[in-house]
C-alpha positions in Angstrom: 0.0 0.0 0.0 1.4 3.5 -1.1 1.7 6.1 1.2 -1.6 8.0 -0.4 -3.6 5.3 -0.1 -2.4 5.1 4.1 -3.2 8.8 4.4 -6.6 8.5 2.6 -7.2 5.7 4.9 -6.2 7.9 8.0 -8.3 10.4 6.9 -11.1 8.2 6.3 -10.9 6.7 9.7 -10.8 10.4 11.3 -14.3 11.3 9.3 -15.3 8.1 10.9 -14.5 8.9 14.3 -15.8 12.3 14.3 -19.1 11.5 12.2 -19.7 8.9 14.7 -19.1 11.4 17.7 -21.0 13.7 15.9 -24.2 11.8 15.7 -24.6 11.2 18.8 -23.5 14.7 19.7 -25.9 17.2 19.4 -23.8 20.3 18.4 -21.1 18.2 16.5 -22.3 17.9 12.6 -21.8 14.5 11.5 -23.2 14.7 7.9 -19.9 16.5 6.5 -17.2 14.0 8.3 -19.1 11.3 7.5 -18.9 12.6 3.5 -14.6 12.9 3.9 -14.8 8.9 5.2 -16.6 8.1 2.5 -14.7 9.7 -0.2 -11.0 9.3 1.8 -12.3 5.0 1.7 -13.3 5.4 -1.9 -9.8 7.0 -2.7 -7.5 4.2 0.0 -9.6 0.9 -0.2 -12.5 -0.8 -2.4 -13.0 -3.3 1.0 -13.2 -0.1 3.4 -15.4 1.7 0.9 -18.1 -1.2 0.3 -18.1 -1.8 4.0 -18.6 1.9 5.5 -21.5 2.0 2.9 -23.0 -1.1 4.0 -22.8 0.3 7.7 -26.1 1.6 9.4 -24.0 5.2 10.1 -23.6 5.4 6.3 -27.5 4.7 5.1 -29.1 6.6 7.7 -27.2 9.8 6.9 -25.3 10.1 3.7 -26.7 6.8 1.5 -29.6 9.4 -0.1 -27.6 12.3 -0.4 -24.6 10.3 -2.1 -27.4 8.9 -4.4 -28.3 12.3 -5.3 -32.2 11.8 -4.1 -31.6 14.8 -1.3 -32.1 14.9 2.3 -35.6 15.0 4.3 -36.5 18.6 6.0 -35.5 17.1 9.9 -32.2 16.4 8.5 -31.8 19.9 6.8 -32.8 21.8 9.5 -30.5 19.6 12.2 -27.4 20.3 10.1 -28.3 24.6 9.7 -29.3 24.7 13.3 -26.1 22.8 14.4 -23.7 24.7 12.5 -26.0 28.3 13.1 -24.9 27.8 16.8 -21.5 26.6 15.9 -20.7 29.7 13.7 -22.3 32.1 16.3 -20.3 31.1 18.8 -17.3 31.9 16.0 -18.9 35.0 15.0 -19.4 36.2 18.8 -15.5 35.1 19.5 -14.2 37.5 16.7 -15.5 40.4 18.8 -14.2 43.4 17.0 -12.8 41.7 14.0 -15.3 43.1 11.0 -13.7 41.2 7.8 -13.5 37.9 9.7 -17.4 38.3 11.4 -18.3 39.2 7.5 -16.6 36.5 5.4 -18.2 33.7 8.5 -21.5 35.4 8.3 -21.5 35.2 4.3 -20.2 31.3 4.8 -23.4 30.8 6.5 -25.8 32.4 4.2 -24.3 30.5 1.5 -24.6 27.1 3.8 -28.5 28.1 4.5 -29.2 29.0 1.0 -27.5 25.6 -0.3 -29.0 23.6 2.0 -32.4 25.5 1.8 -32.6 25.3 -2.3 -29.5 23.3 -3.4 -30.1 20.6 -2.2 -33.2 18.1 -3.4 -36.0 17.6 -0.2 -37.1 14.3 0.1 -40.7 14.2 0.5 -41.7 11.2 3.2 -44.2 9.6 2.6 
């Protein structure tokens, strides 16, 4: 195994990890380190890949998105609300510092906006 292929496994292990944390956690995002595990397995290991998509981590939060069908509105609204409070607590840190409160509050409009219209709503059924 090169050493690209160890590092993409590291990596991969690390999104893991955190995802895991994260969905249990209620202000830790898991749906964006669960999307670096799957692409760093996809990228280090066909066996690693097929088995963190067969895990029940993988289908209850990425498996729709990855097949391009979207995400419901609970799971839309849990990933702006969790990184709303994480980014105000960033924005309310900066204090005085105008150009970093402005370029974080213009990375969450763009996150709300993408989440809000970018991405497909699954309708349940």
């Amino acid at each position: 195994m090169n050493l690209r292929k160890i590092l993409y496994l590291l990596g991969g292990c690390a999104g893991l990890a955190v995802g895991a944390a994260g969905a249990v956690l209620p202000l830790l995002p898991a749906f964006p380190f669960l999307l670096l595990a799957a692409f760093c397995f996809a990228k280090s290991s066909e066996k690693m890949h097929r088995w963190f998509t067969g895990t029940k981590l993988y289908k209850n939060n990425l498996e729709s998105y990855v097949k391009g069908q979207g995400m419901t509105w609970k799971t839309k609204i849990r990933i702006m609300v969790t990184v709303t409070c994480l980014m105000t607590v960033g924005f309310v840190m900066m204090g005085g510092i105008w150009l970093g409160q402005t370029v974080l509050a213009l990375v969450w409009v763009f996150h709300i906006l993408y989440f809000s219209f970018g991405v497909k709503t699954i309708r349940l059924s």
